[in-house]
Phi, psi and omega in degrees: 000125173252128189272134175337147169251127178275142183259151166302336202266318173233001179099327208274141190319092199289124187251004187245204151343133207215140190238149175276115142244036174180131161271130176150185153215180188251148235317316167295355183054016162299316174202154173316079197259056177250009191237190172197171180289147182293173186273121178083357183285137198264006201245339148310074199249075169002135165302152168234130190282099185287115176336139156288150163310338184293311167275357144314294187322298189302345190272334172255001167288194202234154190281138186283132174310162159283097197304157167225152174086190177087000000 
């Protein structure tokens, strides 16, 4: 029996060719996170990492004064 292959990169199933981008599998041992899409491959579309609110917040706030004194 052969198990889906995942790309590391977007998640997404690999349904052709597939490149090792890591030996190994991963920590939970639930699935193989060793392969990925060849490179420039167009079915590979990269996760994009969305700001948290905590770092939006902290990215619009005013920069903290220096304390004097005490």
């Amino acid at each position: 029996m052969s198990f889906p292959r995942y790309c590391v990169y977007c998640d997404h199933t690999i349904l052709g060719n597939a490149i090792i981008a890591v030996e190994g599998h991963s920590a939970s041992g639930a699935r193989e996170d060793s392969y990925a899409h060849p490179m420039g491959d167009p079915e590979c579309t990269a996760r994009q990492a969305a700001p948290s609110i905590l770092h939006q917040a902290l990215d619009e706030a005013p920069a903290p004064q220096p304390r004097r004194g005490r």
